[in-house]
C-alpha positions as CSV (number, residue, x, y, z in Angstrom):
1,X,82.1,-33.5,-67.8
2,X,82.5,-33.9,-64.3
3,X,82.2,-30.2,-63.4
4,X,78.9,-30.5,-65.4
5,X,77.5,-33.7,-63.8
6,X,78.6,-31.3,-60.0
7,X,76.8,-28.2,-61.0
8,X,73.5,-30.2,-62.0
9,X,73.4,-31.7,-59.0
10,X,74.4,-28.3,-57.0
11,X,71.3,-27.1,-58.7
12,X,68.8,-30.0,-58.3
13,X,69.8,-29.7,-54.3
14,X,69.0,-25.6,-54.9
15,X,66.0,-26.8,-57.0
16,X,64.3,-29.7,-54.0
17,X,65.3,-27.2,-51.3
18,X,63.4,-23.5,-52.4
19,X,60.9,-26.7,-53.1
20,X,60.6,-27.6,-50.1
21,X,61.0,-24.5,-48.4
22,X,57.8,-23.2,-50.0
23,X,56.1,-26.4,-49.7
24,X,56.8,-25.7,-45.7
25,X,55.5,-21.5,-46.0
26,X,52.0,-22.6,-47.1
27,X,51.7,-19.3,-48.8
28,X,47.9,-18.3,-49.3
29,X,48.4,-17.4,-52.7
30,X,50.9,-18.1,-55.4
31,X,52.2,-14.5,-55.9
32,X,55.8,-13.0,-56.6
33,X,56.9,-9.7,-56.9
34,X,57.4,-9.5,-60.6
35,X,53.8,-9.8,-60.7
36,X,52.8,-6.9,-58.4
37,X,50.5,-4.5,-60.6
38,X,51.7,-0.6,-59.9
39,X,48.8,0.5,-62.9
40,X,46.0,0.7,-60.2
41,X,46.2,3.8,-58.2
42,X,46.4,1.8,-54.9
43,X,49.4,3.9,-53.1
44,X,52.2,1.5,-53.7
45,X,55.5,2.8,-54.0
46,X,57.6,1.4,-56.4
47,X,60.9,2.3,-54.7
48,X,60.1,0.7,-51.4
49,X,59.1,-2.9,-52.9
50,X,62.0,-2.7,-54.3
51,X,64.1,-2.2,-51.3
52,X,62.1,-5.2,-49.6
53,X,62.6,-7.7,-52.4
54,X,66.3,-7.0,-51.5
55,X,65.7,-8.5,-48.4
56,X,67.7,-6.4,-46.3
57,X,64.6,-5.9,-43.6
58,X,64.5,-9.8,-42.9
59,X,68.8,-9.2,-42.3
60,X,68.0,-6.3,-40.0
61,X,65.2,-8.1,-37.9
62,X,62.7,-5.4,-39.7
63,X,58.7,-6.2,-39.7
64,X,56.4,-5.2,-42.4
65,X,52.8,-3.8,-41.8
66,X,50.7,-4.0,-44.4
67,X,46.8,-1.7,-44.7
68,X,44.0,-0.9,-46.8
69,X,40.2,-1.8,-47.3
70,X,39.6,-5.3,-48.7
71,X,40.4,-6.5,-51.9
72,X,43.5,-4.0,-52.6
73,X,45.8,-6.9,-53.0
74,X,47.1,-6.8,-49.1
75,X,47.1,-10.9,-48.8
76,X,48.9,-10.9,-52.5
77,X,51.9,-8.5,-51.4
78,X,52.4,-10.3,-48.4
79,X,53.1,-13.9,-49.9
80,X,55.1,-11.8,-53.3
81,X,57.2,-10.5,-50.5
82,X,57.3,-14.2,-48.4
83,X,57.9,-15.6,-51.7
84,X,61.1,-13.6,-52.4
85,X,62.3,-14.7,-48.8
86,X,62.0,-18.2,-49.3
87,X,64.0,-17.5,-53.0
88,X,66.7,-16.2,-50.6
89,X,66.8,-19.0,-48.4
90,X,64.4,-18.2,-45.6
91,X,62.3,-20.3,-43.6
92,X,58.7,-19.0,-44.0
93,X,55.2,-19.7,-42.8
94,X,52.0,-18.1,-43.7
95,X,49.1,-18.4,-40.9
96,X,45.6,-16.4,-41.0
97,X,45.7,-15.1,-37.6
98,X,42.5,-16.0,-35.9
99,X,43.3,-19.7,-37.0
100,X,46.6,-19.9,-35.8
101,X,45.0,-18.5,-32.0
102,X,42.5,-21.2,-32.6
103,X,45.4,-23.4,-32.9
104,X,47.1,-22.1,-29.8
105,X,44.3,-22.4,-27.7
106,X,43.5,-26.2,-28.8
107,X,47.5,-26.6,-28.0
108,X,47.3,-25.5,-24.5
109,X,45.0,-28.1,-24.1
110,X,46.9,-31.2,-25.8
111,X,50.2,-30.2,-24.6
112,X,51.8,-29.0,-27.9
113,X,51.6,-25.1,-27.0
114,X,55.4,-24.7,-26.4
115,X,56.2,-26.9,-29.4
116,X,54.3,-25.3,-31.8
117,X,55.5,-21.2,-30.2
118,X,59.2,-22.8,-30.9
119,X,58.6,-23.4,-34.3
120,X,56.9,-20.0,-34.7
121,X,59.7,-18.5,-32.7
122,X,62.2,-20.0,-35.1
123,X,61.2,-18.7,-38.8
124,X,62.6,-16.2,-40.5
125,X,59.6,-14.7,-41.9
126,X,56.0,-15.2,-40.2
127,X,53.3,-13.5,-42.1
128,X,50.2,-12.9,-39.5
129,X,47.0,-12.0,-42.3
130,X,43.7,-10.3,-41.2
131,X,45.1,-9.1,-38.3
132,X,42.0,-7.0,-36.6
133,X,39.3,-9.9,-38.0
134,X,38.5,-10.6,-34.3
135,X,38.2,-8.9,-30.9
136,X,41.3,-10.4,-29.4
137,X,40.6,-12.0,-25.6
138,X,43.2,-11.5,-23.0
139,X,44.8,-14.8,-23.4
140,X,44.9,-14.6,-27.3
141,X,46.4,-11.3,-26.6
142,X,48.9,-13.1,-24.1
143,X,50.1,-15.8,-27.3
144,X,50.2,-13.3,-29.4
145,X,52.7,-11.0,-26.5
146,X,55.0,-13.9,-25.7
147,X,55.5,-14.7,-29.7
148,X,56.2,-11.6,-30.8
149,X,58.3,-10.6,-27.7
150,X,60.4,-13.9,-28.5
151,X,60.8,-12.7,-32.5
152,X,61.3,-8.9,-31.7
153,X,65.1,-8.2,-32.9
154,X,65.8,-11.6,-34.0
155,X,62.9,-12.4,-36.9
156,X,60.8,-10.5,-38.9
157,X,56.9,-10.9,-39.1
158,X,54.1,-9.4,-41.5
159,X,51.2,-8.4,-40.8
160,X,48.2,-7.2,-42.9
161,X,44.6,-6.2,-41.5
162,X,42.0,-4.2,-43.1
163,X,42.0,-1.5,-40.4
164,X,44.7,1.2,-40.1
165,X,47.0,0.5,-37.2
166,X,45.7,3.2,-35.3
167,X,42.6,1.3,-34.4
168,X,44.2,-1.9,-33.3
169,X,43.7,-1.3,-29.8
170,X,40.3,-1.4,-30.3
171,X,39.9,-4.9,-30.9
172,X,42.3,-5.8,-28.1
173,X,40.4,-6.9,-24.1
174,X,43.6,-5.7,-22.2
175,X,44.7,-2.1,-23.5
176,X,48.1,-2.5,-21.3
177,X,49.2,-5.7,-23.4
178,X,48.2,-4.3,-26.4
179,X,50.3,-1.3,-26.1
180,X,53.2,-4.0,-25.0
181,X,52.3,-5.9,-28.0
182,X,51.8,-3.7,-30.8
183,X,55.3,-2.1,-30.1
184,X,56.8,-4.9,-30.8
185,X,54.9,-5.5,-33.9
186,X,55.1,-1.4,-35.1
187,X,57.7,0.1,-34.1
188,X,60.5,-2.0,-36.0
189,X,58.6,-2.0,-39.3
190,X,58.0,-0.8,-42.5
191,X,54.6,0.6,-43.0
192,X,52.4,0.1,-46.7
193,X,48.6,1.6,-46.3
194,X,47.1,0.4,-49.6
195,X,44.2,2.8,-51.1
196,X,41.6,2.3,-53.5
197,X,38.8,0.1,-55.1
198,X,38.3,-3.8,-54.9
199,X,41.1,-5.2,-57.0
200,X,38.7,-8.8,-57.1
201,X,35.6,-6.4,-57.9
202,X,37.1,-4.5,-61.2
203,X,38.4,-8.5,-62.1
204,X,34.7,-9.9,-61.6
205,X,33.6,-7.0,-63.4
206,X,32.7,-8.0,-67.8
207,X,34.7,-5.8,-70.1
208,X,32.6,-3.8,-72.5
């Protein structure tokens, strides 16, 4: 009876903390991998999402880059995947990345800029969505630089945008950061480019 009474509260703990821990990740959507839909013809490769819901690239320091036009579920795969993490135990946070510059900028300005790049610097798994949204100044270029140099080898990060990585640098004031910067985001990562249709649009759409 004891043993009982010990392994209910071993799993209440387990239960408040993966609570907690996505409570803390703010994930965008509510997704997890079981629900990822292979039927659509969207270039997803069934052998890969399997290797990352082992987690092995967060263990290995490994990023994830995920691309493809709007609406083919990039935002979704990203929180399934953050999702798993925090199953696992990982600290996670979701940010829309022209909002968390926004917030960097406003915390140069109230004195919470190093507070807020420690906390960034410490999760496991950052996931930086609609990267490419906005042309990227030289100081928002300069946040992004020192983050993902701190992260580089010791965290992992995800990153979605609707334009293939190759353009990046367009979007970018200083090409010589950029360079800097997108090696540390590119190089160490595994690569999804999603293809076809509006996922939202066939949803939205009556069936006959």
């Amino acid at each position: 009876r004891l043993g009982l009474l010990l392994d209910r509260e071993i799993s209440d703990r387990a239960s408040r903390s993966l609570t907690a821990r996505l409570r803390r990740a703010k994930l965008h959507q509510n997704a997890c991998m079981e629900e990822i839909d292979y039927r659509a013809p969207r270039g997803l490769d069934p052998q890969q999402l399997l290797q990352l819901a082992s987690c092995d690239w967060i263990r290995r320091h490994l990023n994830v880059i995920i691309t493809g036009p709007t609406g083919t579920g990039k935002s979704f795969l990203a929180c399934a995947l953050a999702h798993k993490a925090c199953l696992e135990g990982y600290r996670v946070r979701y940010h829309q990345l022209s909002r968390l510059l926004e917030e960097l900028s406003v915390a140069r300005a109230d004195g919470r800029y190093l507070k807020i790049l420690n906390t960034l610097r410490n999760l496991d798994v950052l996931i930086l969505d609609d990267w490419g949204l906005i042309q990227l100044s030289q100081t928002q270029q300069e946040d992004l630089f020192q983050l993902l140099d701190d992260r580089i080898q010791k965290r992992s990060t995800i990153a979605t945008s609707q334009l293939p990585v190759e353009h990046w640098h367009q979007n970018m004031a200083n090409p010589t950061i950029a360079d800097a910067l997108l090696d540390r985001l590119v190089q160490p990562a595994y690569r999804i480019e999603l293809k076809g249709d509006s996922l939202r649009k066939q949803l939205a759409q009556p069936s006959s």
